[in-house]
N, C-alpha and C positions, 0 to 999 in steps of 0.2 A: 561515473563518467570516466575520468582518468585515461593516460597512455603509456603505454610502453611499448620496449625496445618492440620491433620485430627484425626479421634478417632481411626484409627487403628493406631497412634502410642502409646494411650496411654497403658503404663503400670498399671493400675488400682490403682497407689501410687499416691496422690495428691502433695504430694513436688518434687517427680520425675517429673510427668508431666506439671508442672506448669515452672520446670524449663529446662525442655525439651524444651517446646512453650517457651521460651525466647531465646533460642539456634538457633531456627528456625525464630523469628525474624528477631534475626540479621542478620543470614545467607542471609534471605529474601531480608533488606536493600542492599547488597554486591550483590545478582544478578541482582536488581532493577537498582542499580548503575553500572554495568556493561552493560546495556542495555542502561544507557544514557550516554555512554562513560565516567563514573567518576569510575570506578574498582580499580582503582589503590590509590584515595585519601579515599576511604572509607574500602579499605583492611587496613590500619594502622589503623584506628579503631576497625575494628572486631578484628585484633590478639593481639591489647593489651587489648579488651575488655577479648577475650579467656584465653589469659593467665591468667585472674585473676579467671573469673566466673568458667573459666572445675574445677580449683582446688576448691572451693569452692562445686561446683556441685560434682565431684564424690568421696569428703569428708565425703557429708553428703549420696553417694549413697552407699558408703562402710561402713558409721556405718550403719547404716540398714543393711546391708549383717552382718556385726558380729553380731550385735544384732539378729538377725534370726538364726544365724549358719550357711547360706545361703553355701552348700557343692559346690560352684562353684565360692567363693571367692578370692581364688589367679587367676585362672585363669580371671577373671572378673577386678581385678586387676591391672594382668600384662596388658590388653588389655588400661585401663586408661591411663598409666604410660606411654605406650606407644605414645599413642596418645596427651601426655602433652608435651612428646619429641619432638613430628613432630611441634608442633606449636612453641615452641622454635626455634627450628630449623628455621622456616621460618622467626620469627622475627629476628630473630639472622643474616640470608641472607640479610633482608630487611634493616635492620639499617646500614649494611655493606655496599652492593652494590644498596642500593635505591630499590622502588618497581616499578617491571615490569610486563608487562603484564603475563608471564613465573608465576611471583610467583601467578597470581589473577586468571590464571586456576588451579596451582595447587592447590592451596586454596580451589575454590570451588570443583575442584575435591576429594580431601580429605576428606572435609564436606561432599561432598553429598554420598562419599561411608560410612561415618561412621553415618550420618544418616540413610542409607537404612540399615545397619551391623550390628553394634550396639545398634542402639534406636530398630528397628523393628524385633529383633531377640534376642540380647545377653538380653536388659534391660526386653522386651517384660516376656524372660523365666523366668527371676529374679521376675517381678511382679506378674506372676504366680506361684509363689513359697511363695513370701509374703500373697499375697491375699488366698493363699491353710489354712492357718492355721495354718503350723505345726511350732511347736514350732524350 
């Protein structure tokens, strides 16, 4: 199964994509591990690895949007925030009631909409915004 990098996700920002291809990594190990029935002890990995890296990641993707003036900043934002939520959320489930098979689809279901959403559309516009020039 598994995914990796290809060039049409890159947004043409080299610390975006670099930490994009780490995002995709991981996710990679977690389908890899799903396929040899280990899903469930490598999801506690990925979501504590997430909770640390998205913040880290869309810290440094939203100073680049201020520092640009980037006009699609809050809502780019709010879409973050959100999605820093959901993986709370699931660690939050997971510590609680253990991890199951329930939370290792939703998980990848999640990832792989916010990869195809996100990276391939919302970051995509952003890079094309940085890469245009304009102040």
């Amino acid at each position: 199964m598994g995914i990796q990098w290809r060039d049409s996700l890159s947004v043409g920002v080299e610390l975006i994509d670099g930490q994009h291809k780490e995002l995709l990594l991981r996710f990679d190990r977690l389908l890899n591990a799903c396929e040899e029935g280990k899903g469930t002890a490598e999801l506690k990995k990925l979501l504590a690895f997430l909770e640390e890296y998205v913040v880290t990641h869309f810290r440094d993707e939203e100073a680049l949007q201020q520092l640009r003036r980037y006009p699609e900043y809050e809502e780019h934002r709010a879409q973050h925030a959100g999605f820093v939520a959901r993986i709370k959320e699931l660690r939050e489930e997971t510590d609680k009631d253990g991890i199951s098979t329930h939370h290792v689809l939703e998980t990848n279901n999640m990832l792989l909409k916010w990869l195809l959403n996100h990276i391939s559309k919302v970051d995509t516009k952003l890079g094309a915004f940085i890469n245009s020039g304009t102040p």
